[in-house]
CHARMM internal coordinates of N, CA and C (Angstrom, degrees):
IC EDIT
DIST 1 N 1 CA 1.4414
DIST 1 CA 1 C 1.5261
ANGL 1 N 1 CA 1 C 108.97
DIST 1 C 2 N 1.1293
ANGL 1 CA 1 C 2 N 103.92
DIHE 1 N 1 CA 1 C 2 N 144.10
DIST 2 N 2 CA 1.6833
ANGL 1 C 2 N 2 CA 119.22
DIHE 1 CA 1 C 2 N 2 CA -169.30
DIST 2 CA 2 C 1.8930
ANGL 2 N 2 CA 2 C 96.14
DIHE 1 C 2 N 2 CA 2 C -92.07
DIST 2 C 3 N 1.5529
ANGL 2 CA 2 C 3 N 115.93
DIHE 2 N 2 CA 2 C 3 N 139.59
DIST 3 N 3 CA 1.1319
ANGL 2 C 3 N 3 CA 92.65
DIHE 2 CA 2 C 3 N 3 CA 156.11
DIST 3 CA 3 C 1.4269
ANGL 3 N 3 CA 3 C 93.17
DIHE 2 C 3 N 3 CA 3 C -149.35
DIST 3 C 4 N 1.4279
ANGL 3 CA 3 C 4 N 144.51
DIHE 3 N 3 CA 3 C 4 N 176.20
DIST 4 N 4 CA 1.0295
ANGL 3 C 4 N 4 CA 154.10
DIHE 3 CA 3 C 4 N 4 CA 153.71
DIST 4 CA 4 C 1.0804
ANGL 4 N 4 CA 4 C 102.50
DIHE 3 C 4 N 4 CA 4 C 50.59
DIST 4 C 5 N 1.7525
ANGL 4 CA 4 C 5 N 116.08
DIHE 4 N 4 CA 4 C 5 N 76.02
DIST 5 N 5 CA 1.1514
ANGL 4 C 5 N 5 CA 126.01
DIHE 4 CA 4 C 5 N 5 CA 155.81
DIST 5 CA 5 C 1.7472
ANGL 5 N 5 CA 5 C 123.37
DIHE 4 C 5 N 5 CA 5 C 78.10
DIST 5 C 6 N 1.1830
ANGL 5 CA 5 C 6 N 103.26
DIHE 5 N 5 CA 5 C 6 N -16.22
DIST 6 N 6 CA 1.7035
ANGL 5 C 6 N 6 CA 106.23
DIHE 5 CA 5 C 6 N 6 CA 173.37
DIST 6 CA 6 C 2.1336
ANGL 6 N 6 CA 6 C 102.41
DIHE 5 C 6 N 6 CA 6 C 152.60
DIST 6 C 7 N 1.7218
ANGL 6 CA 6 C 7 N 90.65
DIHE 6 N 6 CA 6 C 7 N -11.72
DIST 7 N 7 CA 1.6938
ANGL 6 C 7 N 7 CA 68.55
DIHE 6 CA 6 C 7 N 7 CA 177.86
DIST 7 CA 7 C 1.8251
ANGL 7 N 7 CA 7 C 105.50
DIHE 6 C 7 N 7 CA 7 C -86.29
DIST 7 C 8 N 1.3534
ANGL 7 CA 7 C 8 N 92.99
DIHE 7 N 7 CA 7 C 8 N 149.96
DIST 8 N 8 CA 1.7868
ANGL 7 C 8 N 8 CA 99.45
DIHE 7 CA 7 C 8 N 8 CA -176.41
DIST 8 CA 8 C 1.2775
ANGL 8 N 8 CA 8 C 101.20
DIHE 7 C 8 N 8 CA 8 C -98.22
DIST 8 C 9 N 1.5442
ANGL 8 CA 8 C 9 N 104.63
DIHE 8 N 8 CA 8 C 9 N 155.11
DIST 9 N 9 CA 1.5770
ANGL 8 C 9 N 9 CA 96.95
DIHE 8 CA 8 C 9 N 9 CA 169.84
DIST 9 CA 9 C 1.5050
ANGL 9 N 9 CA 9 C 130.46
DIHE 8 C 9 N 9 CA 9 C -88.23
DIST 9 C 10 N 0.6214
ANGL 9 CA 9 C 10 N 159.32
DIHE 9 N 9 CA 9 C 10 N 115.55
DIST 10 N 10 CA 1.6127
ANGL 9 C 10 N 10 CA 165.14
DIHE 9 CA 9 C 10 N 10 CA 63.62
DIST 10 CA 10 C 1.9362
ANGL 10 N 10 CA 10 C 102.32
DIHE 9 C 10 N 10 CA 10 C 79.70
DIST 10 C 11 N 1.5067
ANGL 10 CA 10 C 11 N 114.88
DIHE 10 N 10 CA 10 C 11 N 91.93
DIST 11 N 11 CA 1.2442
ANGL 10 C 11 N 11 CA 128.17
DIHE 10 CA 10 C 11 N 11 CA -179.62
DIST 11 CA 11 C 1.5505
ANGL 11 N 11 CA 11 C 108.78
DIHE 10 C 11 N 11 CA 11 C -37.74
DIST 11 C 12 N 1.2334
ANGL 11 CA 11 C 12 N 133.48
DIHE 11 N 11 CA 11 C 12 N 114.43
DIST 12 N 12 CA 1.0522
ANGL 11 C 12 N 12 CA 136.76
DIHE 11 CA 11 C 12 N 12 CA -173.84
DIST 12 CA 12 C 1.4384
ANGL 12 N 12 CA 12 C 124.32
DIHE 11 C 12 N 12 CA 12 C -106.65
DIST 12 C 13 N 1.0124
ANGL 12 CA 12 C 13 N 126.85
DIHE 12 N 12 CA 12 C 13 N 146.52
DIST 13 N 13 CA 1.8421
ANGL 12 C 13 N 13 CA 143.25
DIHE 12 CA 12 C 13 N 13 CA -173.33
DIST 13 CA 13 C 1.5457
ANGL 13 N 13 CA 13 C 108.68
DIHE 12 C 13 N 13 CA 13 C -90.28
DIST 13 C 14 N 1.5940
ANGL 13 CA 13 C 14 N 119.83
DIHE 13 N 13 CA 13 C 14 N -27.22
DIST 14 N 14 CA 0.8397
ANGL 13 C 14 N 14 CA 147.58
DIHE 13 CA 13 C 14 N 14 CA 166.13
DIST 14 CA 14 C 1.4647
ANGL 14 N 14 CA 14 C 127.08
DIHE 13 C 14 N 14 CA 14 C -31.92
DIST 14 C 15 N 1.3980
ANGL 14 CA 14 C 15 N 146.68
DIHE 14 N 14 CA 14 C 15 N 147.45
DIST 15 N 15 CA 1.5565
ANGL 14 C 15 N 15 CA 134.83
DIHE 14 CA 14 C 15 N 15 CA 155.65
DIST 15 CA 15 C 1.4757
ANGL 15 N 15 CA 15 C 112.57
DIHE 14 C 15 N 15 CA 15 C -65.07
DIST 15 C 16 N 1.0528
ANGL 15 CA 15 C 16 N 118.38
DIHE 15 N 15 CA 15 C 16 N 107.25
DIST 16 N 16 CA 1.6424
ANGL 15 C 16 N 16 CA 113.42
DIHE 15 CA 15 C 16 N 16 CA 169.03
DIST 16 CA 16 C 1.7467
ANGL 16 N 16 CA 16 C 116.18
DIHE 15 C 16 N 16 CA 16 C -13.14
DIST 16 C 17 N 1.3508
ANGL 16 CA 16 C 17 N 124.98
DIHE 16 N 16 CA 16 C 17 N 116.71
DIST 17 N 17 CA 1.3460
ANGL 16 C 17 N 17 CA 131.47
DIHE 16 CA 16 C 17 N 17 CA 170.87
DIST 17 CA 17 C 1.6008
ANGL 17 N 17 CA 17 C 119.19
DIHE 16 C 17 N 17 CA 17 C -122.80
DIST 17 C 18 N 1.6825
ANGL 17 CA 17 C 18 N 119.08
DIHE 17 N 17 CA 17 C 18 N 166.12
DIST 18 N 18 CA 1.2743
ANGL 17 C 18 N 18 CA 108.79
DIHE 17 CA 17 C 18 N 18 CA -175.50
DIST 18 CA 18 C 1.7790
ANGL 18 N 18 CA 18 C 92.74
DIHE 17 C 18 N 18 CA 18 C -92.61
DIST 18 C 19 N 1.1773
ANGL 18 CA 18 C 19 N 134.58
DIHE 18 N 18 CA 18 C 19 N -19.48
DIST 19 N 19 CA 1.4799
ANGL 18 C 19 N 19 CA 135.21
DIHE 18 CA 18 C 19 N 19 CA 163.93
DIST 19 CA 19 C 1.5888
ANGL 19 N 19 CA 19 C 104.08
DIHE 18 C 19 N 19 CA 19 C -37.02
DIST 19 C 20 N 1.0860
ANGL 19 CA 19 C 20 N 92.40
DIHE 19 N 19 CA 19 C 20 N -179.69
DIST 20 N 20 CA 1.7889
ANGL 19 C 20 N 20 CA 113.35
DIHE 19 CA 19 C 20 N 20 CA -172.02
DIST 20 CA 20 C 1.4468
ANGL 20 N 20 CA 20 C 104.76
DIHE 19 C 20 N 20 CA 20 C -118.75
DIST 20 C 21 N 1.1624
ANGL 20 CA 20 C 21 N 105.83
DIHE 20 N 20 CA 20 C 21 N -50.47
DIST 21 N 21 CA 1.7160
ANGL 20 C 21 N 21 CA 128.79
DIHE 20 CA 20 C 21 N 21 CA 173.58
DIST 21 CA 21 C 1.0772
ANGL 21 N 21 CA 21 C 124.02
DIHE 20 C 21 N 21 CA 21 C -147.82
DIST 21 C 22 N 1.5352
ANGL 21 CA 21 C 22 N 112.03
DIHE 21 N 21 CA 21 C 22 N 117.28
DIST 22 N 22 CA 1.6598
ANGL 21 C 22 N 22 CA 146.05
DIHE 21 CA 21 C 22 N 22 CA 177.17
DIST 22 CA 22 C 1.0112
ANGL 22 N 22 CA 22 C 138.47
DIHE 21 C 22 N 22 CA 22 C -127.50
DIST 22 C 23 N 1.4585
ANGL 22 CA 22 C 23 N 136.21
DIHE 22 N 22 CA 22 C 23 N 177.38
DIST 23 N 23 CA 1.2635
ANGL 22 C 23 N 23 CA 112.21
DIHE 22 CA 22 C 23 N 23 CA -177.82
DIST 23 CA 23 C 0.9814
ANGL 23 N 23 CA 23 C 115.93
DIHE 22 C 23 N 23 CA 23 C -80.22
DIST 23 C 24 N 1.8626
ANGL 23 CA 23 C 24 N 131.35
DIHE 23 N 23 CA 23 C 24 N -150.64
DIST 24 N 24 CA 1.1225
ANGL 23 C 24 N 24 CA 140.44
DIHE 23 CA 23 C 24 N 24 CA -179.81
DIST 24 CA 24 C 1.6309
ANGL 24 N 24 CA 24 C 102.84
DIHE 23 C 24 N 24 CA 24 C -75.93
DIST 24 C 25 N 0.9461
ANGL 24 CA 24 C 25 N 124.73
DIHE 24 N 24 CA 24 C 25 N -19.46
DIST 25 N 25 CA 1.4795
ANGL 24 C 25 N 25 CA 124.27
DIHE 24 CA 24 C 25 N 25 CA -179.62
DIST 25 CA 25 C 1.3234
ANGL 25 N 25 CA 25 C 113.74
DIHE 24 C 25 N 25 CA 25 C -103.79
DIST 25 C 26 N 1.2516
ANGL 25 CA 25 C 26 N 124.84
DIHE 25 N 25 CA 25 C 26 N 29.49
DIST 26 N 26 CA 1.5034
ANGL 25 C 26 N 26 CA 140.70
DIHE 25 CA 25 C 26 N 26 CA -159.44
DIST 26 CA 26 C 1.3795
ANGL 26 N 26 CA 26 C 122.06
DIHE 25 C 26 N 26 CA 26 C 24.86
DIST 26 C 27 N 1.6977
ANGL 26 CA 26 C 27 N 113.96
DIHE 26 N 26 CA 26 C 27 N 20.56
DIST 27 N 27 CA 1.4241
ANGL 26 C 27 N 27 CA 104.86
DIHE 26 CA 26 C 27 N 27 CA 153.89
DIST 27 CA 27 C 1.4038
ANGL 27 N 27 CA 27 C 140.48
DIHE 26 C 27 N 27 CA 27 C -66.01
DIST 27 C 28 N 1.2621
ANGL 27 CA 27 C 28 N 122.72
DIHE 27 N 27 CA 27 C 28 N 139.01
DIST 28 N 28 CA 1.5960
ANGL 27 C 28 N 28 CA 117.24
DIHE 27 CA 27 C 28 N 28 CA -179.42
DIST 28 CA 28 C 1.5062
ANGL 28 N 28 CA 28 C 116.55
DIHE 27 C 28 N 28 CA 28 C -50.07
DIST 28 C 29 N 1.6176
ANGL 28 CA 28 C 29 N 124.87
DIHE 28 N 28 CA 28 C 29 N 133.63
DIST 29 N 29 CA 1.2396
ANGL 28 C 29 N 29 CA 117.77
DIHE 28 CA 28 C 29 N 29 CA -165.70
DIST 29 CA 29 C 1.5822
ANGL 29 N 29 CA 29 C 101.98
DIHE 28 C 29 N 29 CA 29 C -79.51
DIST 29 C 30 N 1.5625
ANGL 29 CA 29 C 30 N 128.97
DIHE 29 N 29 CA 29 C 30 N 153.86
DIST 30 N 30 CA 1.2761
ANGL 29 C 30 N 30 CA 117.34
DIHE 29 CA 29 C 30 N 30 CA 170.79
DIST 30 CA 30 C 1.6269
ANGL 30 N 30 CA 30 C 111.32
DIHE 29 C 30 N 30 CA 30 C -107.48
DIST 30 C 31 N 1.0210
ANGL 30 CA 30 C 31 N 97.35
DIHE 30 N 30 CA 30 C 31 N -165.87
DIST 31 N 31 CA 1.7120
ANGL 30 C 31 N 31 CA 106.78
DIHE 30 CA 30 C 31 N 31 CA -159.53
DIST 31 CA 31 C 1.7583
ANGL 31 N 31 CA 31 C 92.59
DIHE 30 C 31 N 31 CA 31 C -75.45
DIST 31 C 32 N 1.0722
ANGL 31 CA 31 C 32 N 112.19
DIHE 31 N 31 CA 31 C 32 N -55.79
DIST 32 N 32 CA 1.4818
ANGL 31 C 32 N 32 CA 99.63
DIHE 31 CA 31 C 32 N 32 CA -178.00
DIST 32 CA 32 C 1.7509
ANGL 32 N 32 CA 32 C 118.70
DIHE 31 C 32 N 32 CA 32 C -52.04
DIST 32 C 33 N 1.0386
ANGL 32 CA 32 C 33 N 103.00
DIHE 32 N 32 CA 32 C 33 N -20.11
DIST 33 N 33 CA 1.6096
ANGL 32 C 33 N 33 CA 103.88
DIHE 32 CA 32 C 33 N 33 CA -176.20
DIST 33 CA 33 C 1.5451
ANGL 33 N 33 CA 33 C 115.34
DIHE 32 C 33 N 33 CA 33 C -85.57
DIST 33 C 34 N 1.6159
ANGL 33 CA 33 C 34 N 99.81
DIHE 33 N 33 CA 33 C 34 N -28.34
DIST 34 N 34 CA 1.9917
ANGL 33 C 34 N 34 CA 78.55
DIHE 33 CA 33 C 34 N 34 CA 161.02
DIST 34 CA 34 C 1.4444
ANGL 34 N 34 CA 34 C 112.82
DIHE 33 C 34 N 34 CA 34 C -133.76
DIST 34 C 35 N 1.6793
ANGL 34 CA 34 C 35 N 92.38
DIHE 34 N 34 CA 34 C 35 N 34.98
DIST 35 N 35 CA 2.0718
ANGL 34 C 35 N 35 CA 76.70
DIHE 34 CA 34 C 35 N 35 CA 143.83
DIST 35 CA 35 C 1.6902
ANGL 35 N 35 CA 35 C 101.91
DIHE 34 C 35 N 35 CA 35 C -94.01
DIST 35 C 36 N 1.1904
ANGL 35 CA 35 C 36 N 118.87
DIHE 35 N 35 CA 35 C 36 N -13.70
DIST 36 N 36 CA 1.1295
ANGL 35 C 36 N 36 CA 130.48
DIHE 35 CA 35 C 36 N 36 CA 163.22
DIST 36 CA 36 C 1.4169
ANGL 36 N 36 CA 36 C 120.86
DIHE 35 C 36 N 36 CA 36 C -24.69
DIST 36 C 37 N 1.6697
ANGL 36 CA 36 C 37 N 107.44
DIHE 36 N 36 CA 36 C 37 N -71.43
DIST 37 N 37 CA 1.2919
ANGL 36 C 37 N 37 CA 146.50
DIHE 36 CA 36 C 37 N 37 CA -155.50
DIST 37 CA 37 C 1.2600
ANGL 37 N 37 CA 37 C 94.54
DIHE 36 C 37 N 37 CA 37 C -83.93
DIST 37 C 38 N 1.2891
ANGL 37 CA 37 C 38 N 139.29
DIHE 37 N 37 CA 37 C 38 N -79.42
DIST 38 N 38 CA 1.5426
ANGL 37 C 38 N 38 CA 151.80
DIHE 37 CA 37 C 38 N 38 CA 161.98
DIST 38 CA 38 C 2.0951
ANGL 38 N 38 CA 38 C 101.74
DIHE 37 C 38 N 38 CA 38 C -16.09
DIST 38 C 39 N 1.0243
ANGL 38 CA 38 C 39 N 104.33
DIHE 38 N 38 CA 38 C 39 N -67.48
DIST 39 N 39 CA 1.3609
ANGL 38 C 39 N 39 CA 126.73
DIHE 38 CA 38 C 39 N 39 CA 169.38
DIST 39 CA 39 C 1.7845
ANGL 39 N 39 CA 39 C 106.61
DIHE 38 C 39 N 39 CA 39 C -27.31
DIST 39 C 40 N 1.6343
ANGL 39 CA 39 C 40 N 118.36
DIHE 39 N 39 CA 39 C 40 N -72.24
DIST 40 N 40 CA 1.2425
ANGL 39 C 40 N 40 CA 135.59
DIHE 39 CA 39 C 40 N 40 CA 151.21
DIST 40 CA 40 C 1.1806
ANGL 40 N 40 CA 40 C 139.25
DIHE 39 C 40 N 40 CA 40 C -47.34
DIST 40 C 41 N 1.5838
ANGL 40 CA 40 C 41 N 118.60
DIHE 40 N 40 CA 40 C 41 N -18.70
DIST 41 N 41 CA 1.4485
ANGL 40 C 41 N 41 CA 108.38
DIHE 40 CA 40 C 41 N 41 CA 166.27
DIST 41 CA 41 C 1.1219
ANGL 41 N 41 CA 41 C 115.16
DIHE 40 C 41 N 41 CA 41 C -107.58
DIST 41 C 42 N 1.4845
ANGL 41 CA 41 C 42 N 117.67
DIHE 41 N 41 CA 41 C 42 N -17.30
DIST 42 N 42 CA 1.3054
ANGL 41 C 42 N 42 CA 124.88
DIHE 41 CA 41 C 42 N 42 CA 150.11
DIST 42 CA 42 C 1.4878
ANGL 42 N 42 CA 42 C 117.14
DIHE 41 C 42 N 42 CA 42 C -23.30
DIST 42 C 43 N 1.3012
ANGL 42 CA 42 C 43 N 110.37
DIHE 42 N 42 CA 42 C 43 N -77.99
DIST 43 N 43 CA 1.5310
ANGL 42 C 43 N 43 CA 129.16
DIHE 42 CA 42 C 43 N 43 CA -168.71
DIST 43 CA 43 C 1.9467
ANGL 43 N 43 CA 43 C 89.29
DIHE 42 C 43 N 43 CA 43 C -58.76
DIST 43 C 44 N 1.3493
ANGL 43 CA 43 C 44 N 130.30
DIHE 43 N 43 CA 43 C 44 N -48.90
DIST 44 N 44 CA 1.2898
ANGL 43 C 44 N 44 CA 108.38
DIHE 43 CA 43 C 44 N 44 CA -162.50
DIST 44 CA 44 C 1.3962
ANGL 44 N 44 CA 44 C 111.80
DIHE 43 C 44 N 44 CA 44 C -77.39
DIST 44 C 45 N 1.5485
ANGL 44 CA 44 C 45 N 108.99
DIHE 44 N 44 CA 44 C 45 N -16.37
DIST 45 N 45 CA 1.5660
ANGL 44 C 45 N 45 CA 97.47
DIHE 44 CA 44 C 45 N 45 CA 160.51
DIST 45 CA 45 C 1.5280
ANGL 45 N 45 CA 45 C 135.79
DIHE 44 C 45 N 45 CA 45 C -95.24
DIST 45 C 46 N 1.5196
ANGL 45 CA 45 C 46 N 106.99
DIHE 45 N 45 CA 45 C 46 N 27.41
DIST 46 N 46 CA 1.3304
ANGL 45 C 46 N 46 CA 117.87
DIHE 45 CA 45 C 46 N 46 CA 178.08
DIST 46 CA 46 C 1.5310
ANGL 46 N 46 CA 46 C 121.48
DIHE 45 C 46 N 46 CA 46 C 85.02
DIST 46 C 47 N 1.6785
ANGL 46 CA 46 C 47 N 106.43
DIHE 46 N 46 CA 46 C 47 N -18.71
DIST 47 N 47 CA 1.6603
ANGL 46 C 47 N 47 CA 111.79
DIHE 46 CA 46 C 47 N 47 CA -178.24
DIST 47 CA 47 C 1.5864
ANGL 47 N 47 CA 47 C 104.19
DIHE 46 C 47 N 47 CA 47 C -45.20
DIST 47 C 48 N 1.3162
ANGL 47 CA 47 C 48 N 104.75
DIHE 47 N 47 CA 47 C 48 N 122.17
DIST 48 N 48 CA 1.5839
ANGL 47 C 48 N 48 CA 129.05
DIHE 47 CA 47 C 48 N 48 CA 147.54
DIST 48 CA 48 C 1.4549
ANGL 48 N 48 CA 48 C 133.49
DIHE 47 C 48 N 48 CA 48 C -25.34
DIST 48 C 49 N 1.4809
ANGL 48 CA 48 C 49 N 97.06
DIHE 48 N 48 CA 48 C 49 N -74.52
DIST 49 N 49 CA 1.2758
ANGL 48 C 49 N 49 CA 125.60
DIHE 48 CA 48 C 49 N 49 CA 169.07
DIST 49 CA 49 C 1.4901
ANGL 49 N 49 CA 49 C 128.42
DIHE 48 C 49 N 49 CA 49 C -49.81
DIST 49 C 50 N 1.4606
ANGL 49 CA 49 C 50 N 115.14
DIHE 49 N 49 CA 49 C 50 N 144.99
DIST 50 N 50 CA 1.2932
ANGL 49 C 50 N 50 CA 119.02
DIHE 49 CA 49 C 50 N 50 CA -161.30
DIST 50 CA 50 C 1.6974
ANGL 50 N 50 CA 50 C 87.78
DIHE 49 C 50 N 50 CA 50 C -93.37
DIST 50 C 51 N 1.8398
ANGL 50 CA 50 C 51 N 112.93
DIHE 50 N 50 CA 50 C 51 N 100.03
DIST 51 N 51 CA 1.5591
ANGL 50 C 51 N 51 CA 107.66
DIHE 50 CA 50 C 51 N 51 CA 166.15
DIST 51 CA 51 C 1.4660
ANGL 51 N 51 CA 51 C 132.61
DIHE 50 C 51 N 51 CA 51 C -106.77
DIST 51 C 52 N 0.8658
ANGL 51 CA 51 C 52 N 105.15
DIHE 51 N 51 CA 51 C 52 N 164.56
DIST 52 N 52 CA 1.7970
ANGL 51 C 52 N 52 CA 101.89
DIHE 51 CA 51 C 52 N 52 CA -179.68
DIST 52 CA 52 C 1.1468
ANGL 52 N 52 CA 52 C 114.91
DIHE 51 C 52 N 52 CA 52 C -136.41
DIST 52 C 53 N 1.1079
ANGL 52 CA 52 C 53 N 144.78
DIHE 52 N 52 CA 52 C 53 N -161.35
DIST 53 N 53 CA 2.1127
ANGL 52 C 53 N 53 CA 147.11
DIHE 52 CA 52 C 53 N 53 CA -168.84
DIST 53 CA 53 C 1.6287
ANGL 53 N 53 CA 53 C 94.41
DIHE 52 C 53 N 53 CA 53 C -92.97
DIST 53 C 54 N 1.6984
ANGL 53 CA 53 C 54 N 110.93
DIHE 53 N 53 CA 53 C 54 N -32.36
DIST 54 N 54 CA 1.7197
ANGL 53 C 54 N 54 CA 86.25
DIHE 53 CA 53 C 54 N 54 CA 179.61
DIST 54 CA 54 C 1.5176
ANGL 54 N 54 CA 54 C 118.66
DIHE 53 C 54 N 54 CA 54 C -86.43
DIST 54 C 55 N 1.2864
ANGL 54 CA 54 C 55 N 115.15
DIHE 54 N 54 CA 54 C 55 N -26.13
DIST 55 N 55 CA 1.5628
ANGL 54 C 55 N 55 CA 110.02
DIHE 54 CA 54 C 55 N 55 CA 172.36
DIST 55 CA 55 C 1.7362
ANGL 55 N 55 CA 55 C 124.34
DIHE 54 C 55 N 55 CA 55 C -65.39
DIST 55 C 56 N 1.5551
ANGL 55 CA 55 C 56 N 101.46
DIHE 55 N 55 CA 55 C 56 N -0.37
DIST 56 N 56 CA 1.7029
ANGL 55 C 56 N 56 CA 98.43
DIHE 55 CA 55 C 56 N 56 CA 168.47
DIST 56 CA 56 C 1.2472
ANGL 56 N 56 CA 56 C 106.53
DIHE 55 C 56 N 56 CA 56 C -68.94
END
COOR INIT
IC SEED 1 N 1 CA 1 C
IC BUILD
């Protein structure tokens, strides 16, 4: 399925949701969960810098 212009979606394991991206239980993710996430891959890729979801 086509959505937004040419990106496709990505076969999911997921419960069908009207979100785009959720968790494993197809809830909508909230804000605390990926400054969270951002926060964590940061650190596993060695970034320095103090980042957050708006400095991507």
């Amino acid at each position: 399925m086509r959505i937004f212009g040419g990106i496709e979606r990505v076969e999911r394991k997921q419960p069908e949701s009207e979100y785009l991206f959720t968790t494993l239980k197809g809830k909508p993710l909230n804000s605390r969960y990926i400054q969270e996430m951002v926060k964590r891959k940061a650190k596993q890729t060695e970034v320095t810098k103090n980042v957050h979801p708006h400095t991507l």
